[in-house]
N, C-alpha and C positions, 0 to 999 in steps of 0.2 A: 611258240612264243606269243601267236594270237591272244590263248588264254588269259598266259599272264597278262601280257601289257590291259585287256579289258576288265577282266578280274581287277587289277591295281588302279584303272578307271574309277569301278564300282567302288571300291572300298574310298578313293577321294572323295567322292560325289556322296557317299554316305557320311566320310565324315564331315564333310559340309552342312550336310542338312542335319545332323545334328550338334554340329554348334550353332545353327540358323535356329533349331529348335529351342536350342541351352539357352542364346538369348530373349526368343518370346516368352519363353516359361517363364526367366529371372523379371521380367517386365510386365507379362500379362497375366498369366495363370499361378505365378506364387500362390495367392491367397485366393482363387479358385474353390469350390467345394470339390471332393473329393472326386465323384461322381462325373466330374466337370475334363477334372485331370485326369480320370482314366479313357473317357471317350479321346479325349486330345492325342491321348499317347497311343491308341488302335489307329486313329485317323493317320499318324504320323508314322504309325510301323507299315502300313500298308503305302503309303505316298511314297516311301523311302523303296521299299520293293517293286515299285512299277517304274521306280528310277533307274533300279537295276537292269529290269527287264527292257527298260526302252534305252540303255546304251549298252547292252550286253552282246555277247559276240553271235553274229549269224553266220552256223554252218552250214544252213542252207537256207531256202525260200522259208522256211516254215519251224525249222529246227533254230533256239536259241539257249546259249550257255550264258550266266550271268550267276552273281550273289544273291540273288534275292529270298532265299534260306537266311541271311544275315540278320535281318530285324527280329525275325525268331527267335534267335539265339540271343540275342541281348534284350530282349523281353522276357525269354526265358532267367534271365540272369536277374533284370534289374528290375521287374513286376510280376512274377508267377503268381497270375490268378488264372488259372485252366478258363475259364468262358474265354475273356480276354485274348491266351493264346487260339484260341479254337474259334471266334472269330477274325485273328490276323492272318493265319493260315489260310482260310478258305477266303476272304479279302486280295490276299497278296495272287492266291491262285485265279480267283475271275478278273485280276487284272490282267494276266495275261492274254485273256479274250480280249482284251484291247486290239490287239497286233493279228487278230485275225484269228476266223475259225476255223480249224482244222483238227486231224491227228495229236499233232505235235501239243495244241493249246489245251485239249481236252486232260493230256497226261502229265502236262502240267498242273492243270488244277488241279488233278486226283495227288500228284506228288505235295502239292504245298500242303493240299486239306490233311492228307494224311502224317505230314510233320506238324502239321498245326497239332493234332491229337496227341502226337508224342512226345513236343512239347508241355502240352496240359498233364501229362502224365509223369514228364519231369519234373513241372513244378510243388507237385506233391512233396517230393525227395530233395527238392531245394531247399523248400520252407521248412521242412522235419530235419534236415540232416546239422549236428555240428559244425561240418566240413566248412574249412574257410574260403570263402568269398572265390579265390582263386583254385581252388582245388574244384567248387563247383563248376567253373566258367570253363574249364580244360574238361570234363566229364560230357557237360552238355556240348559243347563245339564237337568234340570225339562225334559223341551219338548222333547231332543232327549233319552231319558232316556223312556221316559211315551211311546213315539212314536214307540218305540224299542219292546219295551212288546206286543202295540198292533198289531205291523206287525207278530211278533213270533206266536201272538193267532192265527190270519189271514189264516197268510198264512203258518205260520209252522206245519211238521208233526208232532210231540209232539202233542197225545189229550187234548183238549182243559181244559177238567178237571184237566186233571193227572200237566198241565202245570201250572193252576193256581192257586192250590189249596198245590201243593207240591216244586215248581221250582220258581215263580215269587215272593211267599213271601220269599226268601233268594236271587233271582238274580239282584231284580229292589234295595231294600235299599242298596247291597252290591254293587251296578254300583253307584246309586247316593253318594255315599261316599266316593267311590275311584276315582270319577271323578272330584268333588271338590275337593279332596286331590292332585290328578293328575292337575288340574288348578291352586293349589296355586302355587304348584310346577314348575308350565311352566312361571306363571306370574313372579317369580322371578327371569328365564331365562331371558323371557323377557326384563324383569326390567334393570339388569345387560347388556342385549343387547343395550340396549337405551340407558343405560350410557357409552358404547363403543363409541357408534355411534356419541353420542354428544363430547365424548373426542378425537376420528379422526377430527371431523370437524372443532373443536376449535382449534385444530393443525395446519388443513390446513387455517384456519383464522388468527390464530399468523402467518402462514408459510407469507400464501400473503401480512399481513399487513406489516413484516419485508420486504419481494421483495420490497415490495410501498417504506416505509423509503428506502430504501437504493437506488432505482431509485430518489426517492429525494432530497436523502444527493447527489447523482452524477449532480443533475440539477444545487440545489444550490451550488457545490462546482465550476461546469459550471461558473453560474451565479457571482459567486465570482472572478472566473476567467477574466472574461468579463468587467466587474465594476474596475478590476486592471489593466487591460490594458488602458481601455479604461481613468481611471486617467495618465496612465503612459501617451498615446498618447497627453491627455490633457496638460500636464507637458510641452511634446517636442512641441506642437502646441503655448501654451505661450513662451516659449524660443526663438521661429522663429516668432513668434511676435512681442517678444524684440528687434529683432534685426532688421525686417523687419521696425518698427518705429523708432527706434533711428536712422536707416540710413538717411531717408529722413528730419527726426524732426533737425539730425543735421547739416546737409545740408541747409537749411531754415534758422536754428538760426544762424547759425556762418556766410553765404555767407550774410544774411538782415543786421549781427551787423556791419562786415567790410563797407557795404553800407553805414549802417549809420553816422559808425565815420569817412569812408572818407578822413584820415588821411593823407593816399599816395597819395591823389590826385589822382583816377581810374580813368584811359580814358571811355571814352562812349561805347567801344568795352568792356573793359572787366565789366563793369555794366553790358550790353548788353548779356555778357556770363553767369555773376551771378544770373541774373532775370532769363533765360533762365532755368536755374538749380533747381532755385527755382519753377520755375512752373512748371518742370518736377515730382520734390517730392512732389510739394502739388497734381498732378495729381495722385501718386504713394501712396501716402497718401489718397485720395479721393477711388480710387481703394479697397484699401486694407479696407476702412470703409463700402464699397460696400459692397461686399465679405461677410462682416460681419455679415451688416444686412440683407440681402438674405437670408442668412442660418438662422438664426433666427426667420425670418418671414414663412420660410420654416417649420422648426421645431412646432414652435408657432399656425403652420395650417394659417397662415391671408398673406400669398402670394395671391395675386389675379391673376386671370388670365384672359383675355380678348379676345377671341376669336369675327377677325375679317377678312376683308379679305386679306391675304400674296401676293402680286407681287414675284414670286420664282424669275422671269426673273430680277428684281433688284439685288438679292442678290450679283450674281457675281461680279458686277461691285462695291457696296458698300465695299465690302469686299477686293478688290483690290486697292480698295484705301488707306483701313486702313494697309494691308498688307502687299503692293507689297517692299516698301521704306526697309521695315525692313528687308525682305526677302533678297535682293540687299546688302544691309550691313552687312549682314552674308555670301553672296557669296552662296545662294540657290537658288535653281532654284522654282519656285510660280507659280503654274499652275490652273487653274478653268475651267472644264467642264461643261455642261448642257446637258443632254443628250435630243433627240428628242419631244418624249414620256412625259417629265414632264409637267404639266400642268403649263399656266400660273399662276394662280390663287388657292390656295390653301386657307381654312379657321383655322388661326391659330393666335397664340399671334405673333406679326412681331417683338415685344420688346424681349419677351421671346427666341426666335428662335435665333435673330442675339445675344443674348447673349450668348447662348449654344455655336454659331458656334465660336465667339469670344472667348470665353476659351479653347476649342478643338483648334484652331487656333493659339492661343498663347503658348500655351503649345508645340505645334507641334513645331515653330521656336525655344522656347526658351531652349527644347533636341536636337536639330536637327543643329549639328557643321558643314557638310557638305552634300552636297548631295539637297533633293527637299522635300518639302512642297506640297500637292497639296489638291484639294477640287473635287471633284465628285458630281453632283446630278444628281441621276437616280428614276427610280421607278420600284418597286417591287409588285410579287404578292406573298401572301403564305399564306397560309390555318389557318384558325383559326374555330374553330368546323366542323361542318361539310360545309363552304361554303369557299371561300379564299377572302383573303382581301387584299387590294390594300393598297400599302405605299411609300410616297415620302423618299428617303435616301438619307444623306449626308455623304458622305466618306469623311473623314480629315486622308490623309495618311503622314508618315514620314517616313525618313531612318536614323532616331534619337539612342538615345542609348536604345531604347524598355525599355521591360517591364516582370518580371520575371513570367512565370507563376503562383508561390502559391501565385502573388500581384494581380492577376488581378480582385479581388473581395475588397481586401482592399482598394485599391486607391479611391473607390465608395465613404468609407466611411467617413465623418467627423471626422476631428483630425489625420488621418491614411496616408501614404504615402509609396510610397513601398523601400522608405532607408529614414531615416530621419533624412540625412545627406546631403540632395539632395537639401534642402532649403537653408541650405549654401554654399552651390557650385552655385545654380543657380539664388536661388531666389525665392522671393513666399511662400504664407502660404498652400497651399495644398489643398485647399478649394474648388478651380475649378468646379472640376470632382464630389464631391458631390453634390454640387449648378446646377451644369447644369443635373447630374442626377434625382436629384428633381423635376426640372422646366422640364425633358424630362416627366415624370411621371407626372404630374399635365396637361400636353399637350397632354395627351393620349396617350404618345410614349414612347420608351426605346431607349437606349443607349447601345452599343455592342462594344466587343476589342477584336480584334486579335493581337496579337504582341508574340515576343519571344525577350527574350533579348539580347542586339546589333544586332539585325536587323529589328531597325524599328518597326512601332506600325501604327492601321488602327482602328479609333472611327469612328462607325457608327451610326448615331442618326436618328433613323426611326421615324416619324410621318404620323397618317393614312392620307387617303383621303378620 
């Protein structure tokens, strides 16, 4: 009766420490690194085995019966990783050096080490086999239960008679009983652990799903945002439409009807002035349908581009022509450089180019109340990965009424202007500066601004070599 009552001891005081366990794990080591929680759980198979051994039954000064085979077996069960077992074994067994050196403790150790092994050799056949959860846990208790007895015969001092005949019929059924009883026991730790683990994760899964939505909800309320302006911008871009066509549209109709009817009898001079008017707004009108369809071709992806070869050394002169008159009539001073270094010969769209510089250029006179307009072309080197790369630049500077810094990314854009109040003051759908920065983009080049406002603005349109 010894046996049992200390054996039924051990297995309380085991399951103590491992509900004592259940709760530091649920509080401390949950989220643990892995490596963290396997030292934990060696540290804790082995404390729990010296627990055994220090209330286990003494049949004599030297000689002790206890559980302490138990932690192996449900490590065996519930963490089969062979090192792990095969340091808890030999652990549990130089605890027993605690209690004194002798006979007795020496064949203790050699019994746990060598169940420590057989466990690591079970876990093999844990982690491989089918078999359910319960079918393994009756296998392994059998084995290390049976394994247990023959080491005691072996190598224990207890005569082998007195051992088997008076001590093994009461110590091997009262292990395999309490040890299954001690496994259900853990399985429902277990159990409840599992279902901790699965209700933290599914926390931190609603947790991230929620972050997700609501990075979301911030994209689309972005995106909402974006989609309202960009109607708004639409709004103000049709309005400077409206008025950018009725001007010329009625210019045309009213100066062609007085032609027609002729009434006053119009000298030749002022026919002369009226035609002149008129084919100013159908150029102004033609312009502005340009414009249009550019950008839309642009959009639409079916702008072609034609790369052939550019005379740079024309440009000056071309562009002085269309220029110079207008410049002069504003009382600006029109300057064009070429610097040394540019080649003659560049390979690019020559349509596409002198339109870029023709809206950069128009733009320039038509902000620019006094002061100078000028045109720059030089060439530049600057690094693009690791080698540098060579680029023809055109500088289009002004000493016009600039350009506000938080605009100088808007202006790029289609429908956008950086006051859009500025179409009726000056003139023009706004269109320019995204058209030519499309057509710089489709030419393999960009478009650059420096400006500050009231003092002047500086468009750079880089194209490689």
């Amino acid at each position: 009766m010894e046996y049992l009552k200390i054996f039924s001891i051990n297995t309380a005081l085991l399951i103590t420490v491992a509900y004592m366990a259940n709760l530091i794990y649920k509080h401390m080591i949950t989220h643990a690194p892995e490596p963290v929680k396997q030292v934990s759980w060696v540290v804790l198979s082995i404390f729990a085995g010296w627990i055994t051994i220090f209330f286990g039954y003494r049949l004599d000064e030297h000689v002790i019966f206890d559980l302490r085979f138990l932690p192996l077996i449900i490590s065996t069960i519930a963490f089969p990783q062979p090192f792990s077992l095969i340091i808890i074994g030999v652990g549990i067994g130089l605890s027993r050096l605690v209690f004194g050196m002798n006979e007795a403790a020496v064949a203790g150790v050699l019994n746990l080490s060598i169940l420590g092994f057989v466990c690591a050799g079970l876990s093999f056949w844990v982690r491989r086999t089918p078999a359910t959860i319960m079918v393994k846990g009756l296998i392994v208790i059998m084995a290390v239960n049976l394994m247990n007895a023959v080491n005691i015969t072996v190598f224990g001092v207890i005569p082998d008679q007195e051992y088997i005949t008076k001590i093994l019929p009461v110590t091997l059924p009262a292990g395999l009983v309490l040890s299954m009883l001690f496994a259900v026991i853990i399985r429902d730790f277990q159990l409840d652990l599992q279902r901790t683990v699965q209700v933290v994760r599914a926390n931190e899964l609603l947790s991230a799903q929620a972050e997700e939505l609501h990075k979301n909800k911030i994209v689309l309320e972005e995106r909402a945002k974006q989609l309202m302006m960009a109607s708004q911008f639409k709004s103000e871009f049709l309005a400077n439409m409206s008025h950018e066509l009725r001007t010329p549209l009625n210019s045309i109709i009213n100066l062609s009807q007085i032609i027609e009817d002729n009434d006053e009898g119009l000298s030749r001079e002022e026919i002369t002035e009226y035609g002149a008017i008129i084919h100013r707004s159908g150029g102004d009108l033609l312009s502005l349908i340009n414009d249009i369809l550019d950008l839309s071709k642009v959009e639409a992806g079916k702008l072609d581009v034609v790369h052939e070869e550019l005379n740079v050394s024309e440009i000056p002169e071309m562009l002085a022509l269309q220029f110079t008159v207008a410049a002069k009539q504003k009382g600006l001073d029109f300057n064009i450089t070429l610097s040394e270094d540019v080649p003659h010969v560049i390979h690019s769209d020559p349509q596409r180019v002198q339109q870029i510089l023709r809206n950069l250029l128009s733009n320039a006179l038509k902000f620019t109340v006094d002061g100078f307009v000028s045109l720059n072309i030089r060439v530049v080197e600057k690094p693009e990965g690791p080698a540098q790369r060579r680029w023809v630049v055109f500088d289009v500077q002004d000493s016009g009424i600039g350009i506000a810094a938080d605009k100088h990314t808007v202006i790029f854009e289609a429908f956008q202007q950086a006051d859009s109040s500025i179409s009726r003051k000056y003139g023009g759908t706004g269109l320019g500066l995204s058209i030519s920065s499309d057509l710089a983009k489709l030419l393999g080049g960009y478009i650059t601004l420096s400006s500050k406002e009231g003092q002047g603005s500086l468009f750079s349109l880089y194209l490689p070599l």
